[in-house]
C-alpha angles and dihedrals in degrees: 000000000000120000126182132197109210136187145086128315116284096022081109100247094145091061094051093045083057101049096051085046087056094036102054104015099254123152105245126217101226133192121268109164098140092064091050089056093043090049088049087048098227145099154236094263092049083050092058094053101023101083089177090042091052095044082053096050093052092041086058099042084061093039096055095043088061096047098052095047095066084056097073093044092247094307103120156113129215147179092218143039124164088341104124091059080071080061094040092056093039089044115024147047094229101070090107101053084039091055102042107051109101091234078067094050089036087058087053099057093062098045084055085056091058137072112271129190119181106208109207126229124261122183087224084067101057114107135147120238108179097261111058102079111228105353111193135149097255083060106057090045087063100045097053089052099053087050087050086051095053090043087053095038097057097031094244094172110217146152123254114234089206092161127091093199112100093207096058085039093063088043094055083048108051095031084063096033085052094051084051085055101252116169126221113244115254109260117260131245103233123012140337122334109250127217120253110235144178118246117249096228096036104135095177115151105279128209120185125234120297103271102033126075120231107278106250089252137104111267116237139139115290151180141197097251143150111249 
């Protein structure tokens, strides 16, 4: 059961990962590009000048999101999935070794065996939160469009999240999380269920998913985030 909530930055994929992890008891793969910034020492602004420091930075954050996955035994649910290549392709000059190694293709494939919901851009969304570098408008709309391209390229079948309201998004969700025979979490005793998420500084030994070898690239925590 691994579902996945894709897009660009600010379409609110983070808040509906939450709220599945909450919902039916799953572990979510959260976002924790800060402490990859902090672990590679370095900054937004270095990221904006630095070509080779930003083609490292996106290699990692795959590299990473791969990696992860294998640790909760494909039960999951995260906020990301092959995201960041749609950075690497707006913001670097790697995105064609990235994309044609067959680790790339073979990462692919098991998104392609999850459950996978593309959630559209709205203006209302847009916000900037102090990580995501320049965010505009123009941005996002090119962003989504490259991720629709790699969904479509590699015939990852999903569903489109169009609306803005939050109320018709969780009941696109669980109506198609119920037909797939998901489960609700039992309630909890005493307050509200928490995610489960990954630490931002864990440096356990990572493998990556069953079918795909570990990317050539140093593991460390990672986003999908503009550069």
């Amino acid at each position: 059961m691994r579902i996945y909530f894709v897009g660009s930055h600010a379409t609110g994929k983070t808040t509906l990962c939450r709220y599945v992890s909450r919902r039916y008891g799953l572990p979510m793969i959260s976002e924790v590009a800060r402490a990859v910034l902090a672990e590679m020492e370095t900054g937004l602004d270095a990221l904006r000048t630095d070509m080779d420091l930003v083609a490292e930075y996106q290699e990692r954050v795959f590299a990473r999101q791969v990696a992860v996955e294998k640790l909760h035994d494909g039960k999951f649910v995260s906020d990301r999935a092959f995201d960041n290549l749609a950075y690497v392709a707006e913001h670097t000059t790697n995105a064609a070794a990235m994309m044609n190694d067959q680790r790339f293709h073979d990462y692919m494939k098991w998104v392609s065996e999850g459950i996978v919901f593309f959630l559209r851009p709205h203006q209302s969304l847009l916000k900037d939160d102090g990580v995501r570098a320049g965010v505009s408008w123009d941005s996002v709309l090119r962003i989504d469009g490259m991720v629709k391209l790699m969904l479509e390229q590699h015939r990852i079948s999903y569903l489109p999240i169009e609306s803005v309201s939050m109320q018709e998004r969780v009941r696109a969700v669980e109506f198609v999380l119920a037909r797939c025979g998901l489960g609700l979490a039992a309630a909890p005793t005493k307050g509200r269920p928490r995610a489960q998420t990954i630490p931002p500084t864990m440096h356990a030994p990572l493998l990556p998913p069953k079918g795909v070898e570990g990317w050539p690239y140093t593991l460390v925590d990672g986003g999908d985030h503009e550069a």
